[in-house]
C-alpha positions as a printed NumPy array, in Angstrom:
array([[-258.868, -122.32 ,  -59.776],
       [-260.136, -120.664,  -63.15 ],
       [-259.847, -117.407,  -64.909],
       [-260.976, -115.799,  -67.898],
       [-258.197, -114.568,  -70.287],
       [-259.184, -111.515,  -72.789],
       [-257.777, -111.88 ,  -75.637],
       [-258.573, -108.747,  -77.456],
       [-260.74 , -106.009,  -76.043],
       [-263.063, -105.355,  -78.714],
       [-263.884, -109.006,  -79.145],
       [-265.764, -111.533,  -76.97 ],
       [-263.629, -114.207,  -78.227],
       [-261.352, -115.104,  -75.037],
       [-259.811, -118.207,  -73.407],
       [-260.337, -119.84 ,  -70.134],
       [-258.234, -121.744,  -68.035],
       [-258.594, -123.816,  -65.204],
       [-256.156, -125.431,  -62.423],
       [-257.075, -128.386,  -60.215],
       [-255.155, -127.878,  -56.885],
       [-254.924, -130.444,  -53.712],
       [-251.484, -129.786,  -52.102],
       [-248.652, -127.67 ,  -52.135],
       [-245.394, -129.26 ,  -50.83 ],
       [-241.881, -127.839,  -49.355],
       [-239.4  , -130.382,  -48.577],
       [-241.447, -131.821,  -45.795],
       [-243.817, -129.004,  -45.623],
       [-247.627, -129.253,  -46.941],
       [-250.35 , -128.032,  -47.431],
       [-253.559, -129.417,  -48.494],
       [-256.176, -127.227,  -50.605],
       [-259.778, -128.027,  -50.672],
       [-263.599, -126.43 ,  -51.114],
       [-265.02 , -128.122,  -48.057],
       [-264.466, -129.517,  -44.683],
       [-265.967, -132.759,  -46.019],
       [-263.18 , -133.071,  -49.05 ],
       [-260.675, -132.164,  -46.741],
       [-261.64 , -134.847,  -44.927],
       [-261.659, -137.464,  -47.489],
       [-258.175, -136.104,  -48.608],
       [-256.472, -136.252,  -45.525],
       [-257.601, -139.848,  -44.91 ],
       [-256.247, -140.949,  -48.312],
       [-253.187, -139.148,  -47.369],
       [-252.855, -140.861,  -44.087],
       [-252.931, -144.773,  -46.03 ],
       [-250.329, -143.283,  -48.567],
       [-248.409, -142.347,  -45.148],
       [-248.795, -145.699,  -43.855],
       [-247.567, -147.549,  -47.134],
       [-244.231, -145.65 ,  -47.855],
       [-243.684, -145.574,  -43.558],
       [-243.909, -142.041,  -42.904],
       [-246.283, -140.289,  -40.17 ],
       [-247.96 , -136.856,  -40.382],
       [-247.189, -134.791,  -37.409],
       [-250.586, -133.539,  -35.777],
       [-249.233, -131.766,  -33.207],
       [-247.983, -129.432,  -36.081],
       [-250.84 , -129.746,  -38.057],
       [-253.058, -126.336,  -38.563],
       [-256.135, -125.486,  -40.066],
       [-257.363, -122.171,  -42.083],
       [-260.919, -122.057,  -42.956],
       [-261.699, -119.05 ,  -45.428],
       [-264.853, -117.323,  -45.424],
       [-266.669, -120.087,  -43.291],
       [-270.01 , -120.663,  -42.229],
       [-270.917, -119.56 ,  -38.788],
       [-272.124, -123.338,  -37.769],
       [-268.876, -124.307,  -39.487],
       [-266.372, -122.098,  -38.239],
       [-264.681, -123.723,  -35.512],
       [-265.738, -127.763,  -36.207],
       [-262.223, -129.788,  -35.923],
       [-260.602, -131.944,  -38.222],
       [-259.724, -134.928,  -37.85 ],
       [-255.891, -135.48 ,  -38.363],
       [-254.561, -139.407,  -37.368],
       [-255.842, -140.09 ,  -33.702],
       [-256.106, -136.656,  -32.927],
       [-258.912, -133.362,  -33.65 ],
       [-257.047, -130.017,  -35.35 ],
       [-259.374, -126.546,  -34.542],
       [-259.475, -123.946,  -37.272],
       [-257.5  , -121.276,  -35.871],
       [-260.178, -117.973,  -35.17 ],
       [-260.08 , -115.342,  -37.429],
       [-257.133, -112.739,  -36.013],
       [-254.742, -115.585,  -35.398],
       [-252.54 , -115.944,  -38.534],
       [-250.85 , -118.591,  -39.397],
       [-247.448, -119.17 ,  -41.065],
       [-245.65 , -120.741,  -43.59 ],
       [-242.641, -121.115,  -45.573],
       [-241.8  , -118.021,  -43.268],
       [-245.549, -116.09 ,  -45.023],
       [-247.958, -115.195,  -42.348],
       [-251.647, -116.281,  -43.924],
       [-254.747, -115.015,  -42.396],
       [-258.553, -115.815,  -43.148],
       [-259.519, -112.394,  -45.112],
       [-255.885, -112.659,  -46.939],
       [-254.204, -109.458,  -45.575],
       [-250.964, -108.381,  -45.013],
       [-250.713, -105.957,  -42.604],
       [-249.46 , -108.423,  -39.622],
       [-246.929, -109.85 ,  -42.13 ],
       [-246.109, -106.174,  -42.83 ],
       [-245.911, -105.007,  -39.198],
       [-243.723, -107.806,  -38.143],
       [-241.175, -107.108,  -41.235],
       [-241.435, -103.332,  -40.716],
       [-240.264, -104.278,  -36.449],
       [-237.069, -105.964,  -37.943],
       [-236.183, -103.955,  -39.837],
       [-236.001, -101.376,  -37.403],
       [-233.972, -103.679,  -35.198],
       [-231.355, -104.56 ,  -37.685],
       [-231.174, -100.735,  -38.315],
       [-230.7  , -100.085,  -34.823],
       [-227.709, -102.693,  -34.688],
       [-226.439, -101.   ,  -37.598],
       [-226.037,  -97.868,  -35.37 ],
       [-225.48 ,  -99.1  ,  -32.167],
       [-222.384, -100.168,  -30.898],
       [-222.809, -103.706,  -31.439],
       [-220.232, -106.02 ,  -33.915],
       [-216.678, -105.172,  -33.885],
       [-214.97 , -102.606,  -35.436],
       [-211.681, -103.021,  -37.281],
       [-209.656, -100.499,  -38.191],
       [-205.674,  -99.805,  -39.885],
       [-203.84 ,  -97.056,  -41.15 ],
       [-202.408,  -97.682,  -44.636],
       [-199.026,  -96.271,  -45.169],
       [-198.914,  -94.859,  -49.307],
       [-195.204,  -93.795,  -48.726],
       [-192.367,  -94.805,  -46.648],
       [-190.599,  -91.476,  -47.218],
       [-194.316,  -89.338,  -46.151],
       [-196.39 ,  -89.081,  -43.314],
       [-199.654,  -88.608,  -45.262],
       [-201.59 ,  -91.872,  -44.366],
       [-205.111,  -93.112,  -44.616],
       [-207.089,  -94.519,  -42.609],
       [-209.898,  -97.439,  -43.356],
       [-212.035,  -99.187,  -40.567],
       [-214.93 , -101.663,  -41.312],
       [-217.826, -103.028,  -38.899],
       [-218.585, -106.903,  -38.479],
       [-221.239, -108.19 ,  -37.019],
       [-221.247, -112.034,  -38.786],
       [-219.411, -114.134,  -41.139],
       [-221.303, -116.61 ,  -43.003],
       [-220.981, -119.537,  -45.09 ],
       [-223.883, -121.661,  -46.103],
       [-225.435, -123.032,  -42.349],
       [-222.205, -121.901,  -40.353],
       [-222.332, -118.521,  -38.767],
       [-219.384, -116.637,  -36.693],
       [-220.912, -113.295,  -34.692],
       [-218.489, -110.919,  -33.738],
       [-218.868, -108.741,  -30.798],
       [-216.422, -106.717,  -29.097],
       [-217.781, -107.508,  -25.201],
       [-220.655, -110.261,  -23.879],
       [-223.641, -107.962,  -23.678],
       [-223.604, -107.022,  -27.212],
       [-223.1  , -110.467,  -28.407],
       [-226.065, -111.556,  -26.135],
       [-228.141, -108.486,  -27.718],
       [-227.279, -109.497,  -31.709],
       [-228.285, -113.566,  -30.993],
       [-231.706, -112.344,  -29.613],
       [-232.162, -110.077,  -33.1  ],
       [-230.998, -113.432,  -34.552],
       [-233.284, -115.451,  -33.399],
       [-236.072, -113.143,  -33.969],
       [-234.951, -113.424,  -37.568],
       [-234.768, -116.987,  -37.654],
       [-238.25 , -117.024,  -36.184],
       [-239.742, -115.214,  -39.   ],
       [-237.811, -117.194,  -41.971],
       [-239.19 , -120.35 ,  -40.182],
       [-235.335, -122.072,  -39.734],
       [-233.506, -122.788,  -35.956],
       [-230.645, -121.936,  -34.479],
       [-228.321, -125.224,  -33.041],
       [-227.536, -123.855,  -29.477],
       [-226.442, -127.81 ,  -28.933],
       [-223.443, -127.005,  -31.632],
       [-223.243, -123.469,  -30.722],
       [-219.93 , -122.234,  -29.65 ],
       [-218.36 , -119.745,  -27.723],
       [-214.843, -117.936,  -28.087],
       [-213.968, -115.437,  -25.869],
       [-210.741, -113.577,  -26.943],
       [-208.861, -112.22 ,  -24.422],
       [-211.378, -112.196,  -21.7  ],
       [-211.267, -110.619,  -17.946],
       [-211.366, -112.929,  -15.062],
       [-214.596, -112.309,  -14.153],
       [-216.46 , -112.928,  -17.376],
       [-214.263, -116.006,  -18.793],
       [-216.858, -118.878,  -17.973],
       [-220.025, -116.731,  -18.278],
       [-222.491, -117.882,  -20.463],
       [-224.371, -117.03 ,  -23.396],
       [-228.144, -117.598,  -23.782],
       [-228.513, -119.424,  -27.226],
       [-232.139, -119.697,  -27.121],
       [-233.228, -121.709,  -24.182],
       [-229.644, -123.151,  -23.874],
       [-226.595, -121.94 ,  -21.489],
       [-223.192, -121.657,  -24.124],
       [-220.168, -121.613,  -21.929],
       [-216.994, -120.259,  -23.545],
       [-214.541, -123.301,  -24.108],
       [-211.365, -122.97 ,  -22.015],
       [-207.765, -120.712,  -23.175],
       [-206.466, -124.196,  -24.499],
       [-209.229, -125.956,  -26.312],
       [-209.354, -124.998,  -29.827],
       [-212.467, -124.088,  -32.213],
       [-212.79 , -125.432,  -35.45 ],
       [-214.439, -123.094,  -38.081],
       [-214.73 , -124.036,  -41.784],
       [-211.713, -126.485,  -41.337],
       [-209.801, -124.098,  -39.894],
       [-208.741, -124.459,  -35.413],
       [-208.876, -121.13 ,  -33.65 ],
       [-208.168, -120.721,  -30.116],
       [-207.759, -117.371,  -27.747],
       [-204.165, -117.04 ,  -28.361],
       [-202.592, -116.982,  -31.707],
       [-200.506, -119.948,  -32.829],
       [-197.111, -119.282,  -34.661],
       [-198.318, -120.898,  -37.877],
       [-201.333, -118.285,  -37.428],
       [-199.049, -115.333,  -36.837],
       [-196.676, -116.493,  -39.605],
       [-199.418, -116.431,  -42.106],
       [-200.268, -113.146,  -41.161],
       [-196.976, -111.696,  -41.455],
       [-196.027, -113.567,  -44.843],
       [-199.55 , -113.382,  -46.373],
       [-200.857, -109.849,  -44.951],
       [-198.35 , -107.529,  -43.966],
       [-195.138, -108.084,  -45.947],
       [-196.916, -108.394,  -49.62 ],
       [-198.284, -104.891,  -48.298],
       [-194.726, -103.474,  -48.027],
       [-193.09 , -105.242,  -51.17 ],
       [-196.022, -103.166,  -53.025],
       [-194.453, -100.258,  -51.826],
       [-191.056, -101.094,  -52.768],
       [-191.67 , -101.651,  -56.689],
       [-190.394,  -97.566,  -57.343],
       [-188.116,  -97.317,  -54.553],
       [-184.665,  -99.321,  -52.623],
       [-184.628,  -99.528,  -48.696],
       [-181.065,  -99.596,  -47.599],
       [-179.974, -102.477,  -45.54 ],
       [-179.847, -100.809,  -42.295],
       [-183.541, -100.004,  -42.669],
       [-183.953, -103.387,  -44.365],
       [-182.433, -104.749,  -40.587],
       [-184.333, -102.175,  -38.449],
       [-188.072, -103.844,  -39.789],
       [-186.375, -107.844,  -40.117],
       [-186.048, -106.824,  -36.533],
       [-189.071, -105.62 ,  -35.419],
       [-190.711, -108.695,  -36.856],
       [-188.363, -111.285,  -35.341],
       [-189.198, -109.414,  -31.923],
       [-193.199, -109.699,  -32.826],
       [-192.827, -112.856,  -33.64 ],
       [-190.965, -114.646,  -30.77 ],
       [-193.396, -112.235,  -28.129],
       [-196.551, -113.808,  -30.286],
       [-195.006, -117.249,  -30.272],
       [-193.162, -117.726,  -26.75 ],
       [-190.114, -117.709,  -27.992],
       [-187.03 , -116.899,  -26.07 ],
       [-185.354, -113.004,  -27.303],
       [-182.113, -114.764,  -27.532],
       [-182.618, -117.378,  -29.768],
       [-181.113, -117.299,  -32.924],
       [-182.842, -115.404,  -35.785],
       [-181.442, -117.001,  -38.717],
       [-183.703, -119.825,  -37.947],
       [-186.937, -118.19 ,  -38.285],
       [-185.449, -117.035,  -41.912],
       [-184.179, -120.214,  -42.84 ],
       [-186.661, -123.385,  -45.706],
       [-186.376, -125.346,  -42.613],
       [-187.513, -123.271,  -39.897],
       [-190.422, -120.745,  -40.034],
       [-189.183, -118.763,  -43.433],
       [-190.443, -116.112,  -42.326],
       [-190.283, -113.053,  -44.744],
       [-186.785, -111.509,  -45.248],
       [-187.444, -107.895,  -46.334],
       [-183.758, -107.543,  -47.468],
       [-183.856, -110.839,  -49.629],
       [-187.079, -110.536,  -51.171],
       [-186.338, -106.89 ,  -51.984],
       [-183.149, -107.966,  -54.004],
       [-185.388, -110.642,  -55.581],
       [-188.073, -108.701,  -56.466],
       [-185.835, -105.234,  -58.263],
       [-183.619, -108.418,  -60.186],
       [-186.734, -110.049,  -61.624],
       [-187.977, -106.627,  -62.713],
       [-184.83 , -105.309,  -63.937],
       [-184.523, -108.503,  -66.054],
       [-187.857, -107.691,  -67.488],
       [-187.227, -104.361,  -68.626],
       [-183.822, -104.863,  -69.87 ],
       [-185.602, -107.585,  -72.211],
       [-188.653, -105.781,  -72.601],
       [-189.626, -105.381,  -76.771],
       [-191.156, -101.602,  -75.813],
       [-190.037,  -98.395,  -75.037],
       [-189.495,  -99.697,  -71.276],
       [-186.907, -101.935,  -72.451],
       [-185.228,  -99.304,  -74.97 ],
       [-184.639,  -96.633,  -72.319],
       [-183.493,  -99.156,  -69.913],
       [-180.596, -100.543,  -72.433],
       [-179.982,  -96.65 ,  -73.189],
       [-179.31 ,  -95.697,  -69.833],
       [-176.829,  -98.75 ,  -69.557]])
């Protein structure tokens, strides 16, 4: 490769620079550059005795070859790759890499159709009804019933190489992996349908043990009891009580102490919602209505969250900090007392 570099424009006085290319290489991805079938020859034969040396074997079977601008008498003679002879492709055939569709005259326009077709298709999963849509109703005051309302589609959760998709019934699962792998197929990486996984949450009788097509492989959804394990974490169809626990403690209740910061429930409301929750709770967890609910409250049992307790915690704490408080804060609140 070489190129002429102007320096200035009104002076003949430019630079010139020149690259020597043989191979560009990916991981375990190459490609080997050269003017002529006859150096490519010699190239790929040196490469083949390196091969031998260090123990490592080039893959033939994968092997392609892209002949620019050839000769007519040259167009289609094979090289010669190990044991075995590698065609040029023909002109319209394209040929990719690194996920980049290359083609003989250099154009883009199959690279550009195929990107333009996906796109389309993740747009039309963005307005179909496939993922799964969650959706709450936030209360901003105990005492009012003017609510809001916030809902938010999934269709995937990802972390490095491990994948989740989220559907709300089989067919729309089955339609996002097939968009998926379409993906996949043009960003040159695989799906693992052998550690592929299927968990199907509270399913009908007649679709628990159906399948999913994960490319050419037949996923069966594990059974009610088995559990999954997902970024170190075991989920199964049913919630477990330490699951349903963390919910409550880490979701819901630090949700409704927010709300108590400018107010004081009274401890008949205070019992009406530790009540609710115990009845939740033993429903979620299989536990008999008549067992004894200072248990599930209690360091040794479940400690669950005590609305009553945590609200006296919470207004002492802050009262203690404003009574000491160096600011005006603190100088109204020793005023008023």
């Amino acid at each position: 490769m070489s190129a002429e570099h102007i320096q200035q424009l009104n002076k003949v006085n430019n630079s010139f620079t020149s690259l020597k290319l043989y191979a560009t290489i990916y991981m375990d991805d190459t490609v080997w550059i050269a003017n002529s079938r006859s150096s490519l020859q010699k190239m790929l034969r040196i490469a083949e005795e390196f091969c031998e040396i260090i123990d490592i074997s080039i893959n033939a079977k994968k092997s392609q070859v892209l002949h620019i601008c050839p000769k007519k008498d040259d167009e289609l003679l094979p090289i010669q790759v190990k044991d075995q002879q590698v065609i040029p492709v023909k002109k319209s055939m394209p040929i990719r890499y690194l996920g980049v569709w290359l083609t003989q005259s250099g154009s883009k326009s199959f690279q550009k159709n195929l990107i333009i077709e996906k796109v389309k298709n993740v747009y039309a999963m963005e307005k179909s009804e496939l993922g799964y849509t969650m959706s709450a109703e936030h209360i901003r005051q105990l005492n009012k019933v003017n609510n809001s309302f916030t809902s938010l589609k999934l269709y995937a959760t990802v972390y490095m190489d491990d994948t989740v998709w989220i559907a709300n019934s089989r067919s729309s699962l089955q339609k996002m992996l097939r968009i998926a792998e379409e993906f996949c197929e043009i960003v040159d990486i695989s799906i693992n349908a052998e550690k592929s996984q299927v968990l199907h949450i509270c399913p009908k009788k007649d679709d628990e043990l159906l399948p999913i097509q994960v490319k050419d492989q037949q996923v069966i959804p594990v059974k009610k009891s088995m559990p999954i394990r997902y970024l170190g974490v075991w989920l199964t169809q049913s919630a477990t009580d330490k699951l349903v626990k963390y919910i409550l403690n880490h979701v819901t209740f630090p949700q409704i102490e927010y709300l108590l910061k400018d107010m004081v429930l009274s401890k008949s409301v205070c019992n009406i919602v530790n009540s609710t929750v115990l009845q939740f709770f033993k429903n979620k967890v299989g536990i008999a209505r008549l067992a004894i609910n200072s248990i599930f409250f209690m360091s040794g049992g479940y400690k669950l969250f005590n609305i009553q307790n945590h609200q006296i915690q919470m207004h002492g704490v802050n009262w203690l900090k404003r009574v000491n408080a160096d600011n005006d804060v603190g100088l109204s609140m020793r005023i008023r007392l």
